[in-house]
Chimera marker file (.cmm) of the C-alpha trace (Angstrom):
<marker_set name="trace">
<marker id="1" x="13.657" y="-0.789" z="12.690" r="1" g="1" b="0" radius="0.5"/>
<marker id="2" x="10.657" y="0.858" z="11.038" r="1" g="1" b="0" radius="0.5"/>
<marker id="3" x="6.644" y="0.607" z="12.328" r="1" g="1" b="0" radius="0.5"/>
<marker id="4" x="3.771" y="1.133" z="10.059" r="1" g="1" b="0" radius="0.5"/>
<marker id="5" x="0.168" y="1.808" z="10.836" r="1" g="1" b="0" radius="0.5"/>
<marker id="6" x="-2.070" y="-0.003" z="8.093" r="1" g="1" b="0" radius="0.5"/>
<marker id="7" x="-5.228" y="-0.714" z="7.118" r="1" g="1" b="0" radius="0.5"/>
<marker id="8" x="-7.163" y="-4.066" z="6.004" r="1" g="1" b="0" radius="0.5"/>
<marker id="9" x="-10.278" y="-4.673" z="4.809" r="1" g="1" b="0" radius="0.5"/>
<marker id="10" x="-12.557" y="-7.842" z="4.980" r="1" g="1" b="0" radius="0.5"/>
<marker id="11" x="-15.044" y="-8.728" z="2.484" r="1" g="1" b="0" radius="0.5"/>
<marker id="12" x="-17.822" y="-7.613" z="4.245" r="1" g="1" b="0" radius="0.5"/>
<marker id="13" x="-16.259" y="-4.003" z="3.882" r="1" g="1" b="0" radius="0.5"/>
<marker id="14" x="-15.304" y="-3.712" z="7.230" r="1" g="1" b="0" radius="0.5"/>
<marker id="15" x="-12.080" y="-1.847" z="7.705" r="1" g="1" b="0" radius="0.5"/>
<marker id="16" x="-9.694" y="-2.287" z="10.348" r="1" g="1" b="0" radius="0.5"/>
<marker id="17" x="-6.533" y="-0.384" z="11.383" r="1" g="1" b="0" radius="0.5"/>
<marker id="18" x="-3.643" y="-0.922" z="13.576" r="1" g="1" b="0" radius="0.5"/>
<marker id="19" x="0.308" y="-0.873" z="13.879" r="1" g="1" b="0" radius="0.5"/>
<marker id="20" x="3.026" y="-3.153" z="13.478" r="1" g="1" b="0" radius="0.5"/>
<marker id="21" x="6.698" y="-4.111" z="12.607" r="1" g="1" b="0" radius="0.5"/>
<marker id="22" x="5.729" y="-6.494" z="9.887" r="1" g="1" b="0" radius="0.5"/>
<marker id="23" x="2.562" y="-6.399" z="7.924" r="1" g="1" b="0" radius="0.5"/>
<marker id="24" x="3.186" y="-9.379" z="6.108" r="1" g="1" b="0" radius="0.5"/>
<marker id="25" x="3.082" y="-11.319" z="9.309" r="1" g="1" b="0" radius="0.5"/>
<marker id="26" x="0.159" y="-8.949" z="10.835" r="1" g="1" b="0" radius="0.5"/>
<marker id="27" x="-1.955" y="-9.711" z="7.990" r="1" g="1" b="0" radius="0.5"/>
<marker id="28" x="-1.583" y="-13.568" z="8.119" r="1" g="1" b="0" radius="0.5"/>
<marker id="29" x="-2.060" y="-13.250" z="11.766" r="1" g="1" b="0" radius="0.5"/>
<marker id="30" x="-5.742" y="-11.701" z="11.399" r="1" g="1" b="0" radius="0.5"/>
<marker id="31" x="-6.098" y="-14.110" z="8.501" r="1" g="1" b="0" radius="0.5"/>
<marker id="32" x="-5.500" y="-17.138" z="11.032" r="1" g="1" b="0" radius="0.5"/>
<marker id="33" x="-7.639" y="-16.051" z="13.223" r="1" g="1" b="0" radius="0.5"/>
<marker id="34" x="-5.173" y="-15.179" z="15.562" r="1" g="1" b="0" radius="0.5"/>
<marker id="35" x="-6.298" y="-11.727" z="16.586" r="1" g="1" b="0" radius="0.5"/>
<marker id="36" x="-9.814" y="-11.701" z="18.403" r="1" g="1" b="0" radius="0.5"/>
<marker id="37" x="-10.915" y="-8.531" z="17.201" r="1" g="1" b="0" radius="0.5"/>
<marker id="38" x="-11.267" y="-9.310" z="13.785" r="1" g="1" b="0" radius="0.5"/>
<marker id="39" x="-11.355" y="-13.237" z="13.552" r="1" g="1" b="0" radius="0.5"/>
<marker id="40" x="-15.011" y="-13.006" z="13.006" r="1" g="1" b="0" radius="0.5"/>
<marker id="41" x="-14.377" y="-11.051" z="9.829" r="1" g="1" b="0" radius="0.5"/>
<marker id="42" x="-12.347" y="-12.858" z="7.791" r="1" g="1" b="0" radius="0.5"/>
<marker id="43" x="-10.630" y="-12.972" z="5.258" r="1" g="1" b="0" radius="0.5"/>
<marker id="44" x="-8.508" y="-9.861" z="5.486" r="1" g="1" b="0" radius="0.5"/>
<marker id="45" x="-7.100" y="-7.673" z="2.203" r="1" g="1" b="0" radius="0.5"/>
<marker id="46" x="-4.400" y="-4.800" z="2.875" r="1" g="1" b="0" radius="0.5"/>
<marker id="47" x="-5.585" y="-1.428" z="1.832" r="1" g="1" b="0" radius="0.5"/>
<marker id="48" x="-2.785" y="0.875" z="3.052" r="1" g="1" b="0" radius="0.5"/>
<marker id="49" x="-0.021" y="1.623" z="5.303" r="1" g="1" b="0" radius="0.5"/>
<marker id="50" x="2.392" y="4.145" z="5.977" r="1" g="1" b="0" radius="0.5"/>
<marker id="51" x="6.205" y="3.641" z="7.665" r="1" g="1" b="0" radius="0.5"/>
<marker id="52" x="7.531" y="5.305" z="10.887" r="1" g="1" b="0" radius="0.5"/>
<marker id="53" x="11.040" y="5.669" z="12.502" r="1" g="1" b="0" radius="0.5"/>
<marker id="54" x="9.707" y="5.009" z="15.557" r="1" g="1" b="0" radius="0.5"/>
<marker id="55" x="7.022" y="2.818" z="17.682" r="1" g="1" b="0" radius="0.5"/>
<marker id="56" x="5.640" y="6.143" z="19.283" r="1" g="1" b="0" radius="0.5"/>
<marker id="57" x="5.499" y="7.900" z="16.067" r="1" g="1" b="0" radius="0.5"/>
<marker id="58" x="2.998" y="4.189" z="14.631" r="1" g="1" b="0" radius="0.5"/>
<marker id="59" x="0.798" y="4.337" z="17.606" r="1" g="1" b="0" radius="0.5"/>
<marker id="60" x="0.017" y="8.482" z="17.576" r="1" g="1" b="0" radius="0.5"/>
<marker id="61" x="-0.736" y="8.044" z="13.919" r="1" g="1" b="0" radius="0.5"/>
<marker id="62" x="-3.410" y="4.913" z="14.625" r="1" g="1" b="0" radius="0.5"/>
<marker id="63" x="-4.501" y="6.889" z="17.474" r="1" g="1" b="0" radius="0.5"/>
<marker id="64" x="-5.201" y="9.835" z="15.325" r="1" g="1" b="0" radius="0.5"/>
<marker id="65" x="-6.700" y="7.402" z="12.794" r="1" g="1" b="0" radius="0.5"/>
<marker id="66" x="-8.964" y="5.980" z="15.109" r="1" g="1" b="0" radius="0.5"/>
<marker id="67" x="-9.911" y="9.296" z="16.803" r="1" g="1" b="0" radius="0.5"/>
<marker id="68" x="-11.115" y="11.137" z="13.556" r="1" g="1" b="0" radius="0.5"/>
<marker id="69" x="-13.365" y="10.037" z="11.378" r="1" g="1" b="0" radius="0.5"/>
<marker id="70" x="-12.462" y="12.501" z="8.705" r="1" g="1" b="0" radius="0.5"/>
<marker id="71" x="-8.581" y="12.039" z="9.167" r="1" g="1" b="0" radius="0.5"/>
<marker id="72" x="-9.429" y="8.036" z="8.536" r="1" g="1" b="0" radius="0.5"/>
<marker id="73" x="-11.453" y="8.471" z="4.875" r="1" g="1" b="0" radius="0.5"/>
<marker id="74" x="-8.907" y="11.482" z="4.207" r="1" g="1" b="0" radius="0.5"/>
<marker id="75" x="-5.657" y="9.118" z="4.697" r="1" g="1" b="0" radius="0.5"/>
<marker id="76" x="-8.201" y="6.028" z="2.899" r="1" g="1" b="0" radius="0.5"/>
<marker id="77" x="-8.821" y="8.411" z="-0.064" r="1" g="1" b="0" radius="0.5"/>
<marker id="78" x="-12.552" y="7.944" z="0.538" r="1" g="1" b="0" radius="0.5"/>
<marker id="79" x="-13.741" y="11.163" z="1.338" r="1" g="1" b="0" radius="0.5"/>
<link id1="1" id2="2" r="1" g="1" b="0" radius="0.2"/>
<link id1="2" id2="3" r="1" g="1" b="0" radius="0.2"/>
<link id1="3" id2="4" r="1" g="1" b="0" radius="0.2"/>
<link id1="4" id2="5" r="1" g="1" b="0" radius="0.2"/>
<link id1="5" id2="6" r="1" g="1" b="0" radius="0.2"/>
<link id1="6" id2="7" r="1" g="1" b="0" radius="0.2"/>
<link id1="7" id2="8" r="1" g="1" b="0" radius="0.2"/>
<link id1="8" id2="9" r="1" g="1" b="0" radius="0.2"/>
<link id1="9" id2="10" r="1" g="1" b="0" radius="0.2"/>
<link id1="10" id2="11" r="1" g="1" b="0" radius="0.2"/>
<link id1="11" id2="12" r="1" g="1" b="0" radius="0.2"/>
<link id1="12" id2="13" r="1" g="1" b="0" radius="0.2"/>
<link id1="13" id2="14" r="1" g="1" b="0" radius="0.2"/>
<link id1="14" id2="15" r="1" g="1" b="0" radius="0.2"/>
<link id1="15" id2="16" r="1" g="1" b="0" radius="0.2"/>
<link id1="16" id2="17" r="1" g="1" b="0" radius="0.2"/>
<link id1="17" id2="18" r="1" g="1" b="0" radius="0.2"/>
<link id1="18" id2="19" r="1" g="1" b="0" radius="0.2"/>
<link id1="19" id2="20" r="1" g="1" b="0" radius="0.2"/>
<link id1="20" id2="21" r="1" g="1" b="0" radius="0.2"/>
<link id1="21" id2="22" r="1" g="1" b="0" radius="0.2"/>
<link id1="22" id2="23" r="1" g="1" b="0" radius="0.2"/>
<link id1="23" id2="24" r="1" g="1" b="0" radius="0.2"/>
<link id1="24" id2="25" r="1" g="1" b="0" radius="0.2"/>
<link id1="25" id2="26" r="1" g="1" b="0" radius="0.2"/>
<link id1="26" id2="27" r="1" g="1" b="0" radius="0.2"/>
<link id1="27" id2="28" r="1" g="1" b="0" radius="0.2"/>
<link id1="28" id2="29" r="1" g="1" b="0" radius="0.2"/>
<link id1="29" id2="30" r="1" g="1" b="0" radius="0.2"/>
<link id1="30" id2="31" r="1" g="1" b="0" radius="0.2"/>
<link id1="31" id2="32" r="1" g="1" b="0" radius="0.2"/>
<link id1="32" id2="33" r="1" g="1" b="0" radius="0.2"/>
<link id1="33" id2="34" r="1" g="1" b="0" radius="0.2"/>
<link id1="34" id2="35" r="1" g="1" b="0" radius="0.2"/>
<link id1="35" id2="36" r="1" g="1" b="0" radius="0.2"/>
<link id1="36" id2="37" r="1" g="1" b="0" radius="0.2"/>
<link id1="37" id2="38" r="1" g="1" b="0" radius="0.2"/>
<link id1="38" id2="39" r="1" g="1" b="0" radius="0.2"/>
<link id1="39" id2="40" r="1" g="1" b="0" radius="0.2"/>
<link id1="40" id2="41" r="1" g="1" b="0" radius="0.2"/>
<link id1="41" id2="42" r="1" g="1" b="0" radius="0.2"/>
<link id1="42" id2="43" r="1" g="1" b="0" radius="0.2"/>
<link id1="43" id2="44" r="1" g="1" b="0" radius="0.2"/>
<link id1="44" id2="45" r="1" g="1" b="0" radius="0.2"/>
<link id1="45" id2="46" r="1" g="1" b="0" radius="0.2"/>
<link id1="46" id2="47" r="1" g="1" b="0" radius="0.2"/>
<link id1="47" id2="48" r="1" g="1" b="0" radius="0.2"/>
<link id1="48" id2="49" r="1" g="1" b="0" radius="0.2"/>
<link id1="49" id2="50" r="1" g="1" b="0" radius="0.2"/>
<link id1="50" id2="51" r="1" g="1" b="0" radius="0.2"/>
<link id1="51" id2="52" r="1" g="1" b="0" radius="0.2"/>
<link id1="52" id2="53" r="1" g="1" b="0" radius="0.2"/>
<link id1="53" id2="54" r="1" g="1" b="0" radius="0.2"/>
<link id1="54" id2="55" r="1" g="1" b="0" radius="0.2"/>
<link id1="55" id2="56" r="1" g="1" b="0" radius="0.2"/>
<link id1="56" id2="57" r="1" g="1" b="0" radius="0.2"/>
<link id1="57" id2="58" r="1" g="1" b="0" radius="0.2"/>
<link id1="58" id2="59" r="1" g="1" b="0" radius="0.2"/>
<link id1="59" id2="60" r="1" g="1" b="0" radius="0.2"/>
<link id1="60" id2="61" r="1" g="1" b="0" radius="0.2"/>
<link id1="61" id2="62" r="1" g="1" b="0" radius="0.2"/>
<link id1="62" id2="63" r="1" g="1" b="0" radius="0.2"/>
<link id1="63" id2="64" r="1" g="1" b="0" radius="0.2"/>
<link id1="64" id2="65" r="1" g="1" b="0" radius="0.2"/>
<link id1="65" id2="66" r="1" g="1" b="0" radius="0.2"/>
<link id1="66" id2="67" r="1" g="1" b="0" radius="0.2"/>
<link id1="67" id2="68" r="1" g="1" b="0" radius="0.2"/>
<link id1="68" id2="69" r="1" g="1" b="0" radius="0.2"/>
<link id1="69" id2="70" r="1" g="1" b="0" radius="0.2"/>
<link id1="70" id2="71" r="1" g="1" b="0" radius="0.2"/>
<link id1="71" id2="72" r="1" g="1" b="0" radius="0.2"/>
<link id1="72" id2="73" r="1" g="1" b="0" radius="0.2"/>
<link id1="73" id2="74" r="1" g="1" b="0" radius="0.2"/>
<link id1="74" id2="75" r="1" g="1" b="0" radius="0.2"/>
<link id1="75" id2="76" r="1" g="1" b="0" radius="0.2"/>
<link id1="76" id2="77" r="1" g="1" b="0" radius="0.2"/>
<link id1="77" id2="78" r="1" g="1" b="0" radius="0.2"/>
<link id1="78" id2="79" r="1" g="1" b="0" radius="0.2"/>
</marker_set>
């Protein structure tokens, strides 16, 4: 089974990162409204993701992500 960590961004430019098994689903998920965090902000357009062997190996990578700044726009190609 592979994880990804990805990255979406809503019209208003706001980006938002997390993890999952299926981005496909993920994405329709924030699109519905579904997740609370980002159901104000809709709708939702992928940006990027990246695949991982493992669950643990998704979540370091988002933490990471959502730790540094830099590492964020560096992995976005923004900075």
């Amino acid at each position: 089974m592979n994880f990804a960590v990805y990255a979406i961004r809503a019209n208003n430019g706001r980006i938002y990162i997390g993890q999952t098994e299926n981005i496909a689903h993920r994405l329709d998920a924030h699109n519905r409204g579904v997740v609370q965090s980002t159901k104000a902000d809709r709708p939702w357009s992928w940006i990027k993701s990246e695949n991982f062997e493992t669950r643990e190996q998704s979540r370091y990578f988002e933490w990471q992500l959502k730790r540094s700044r830099g590492k964020r726009l560096k992995w976005l190609g923004e900075k």
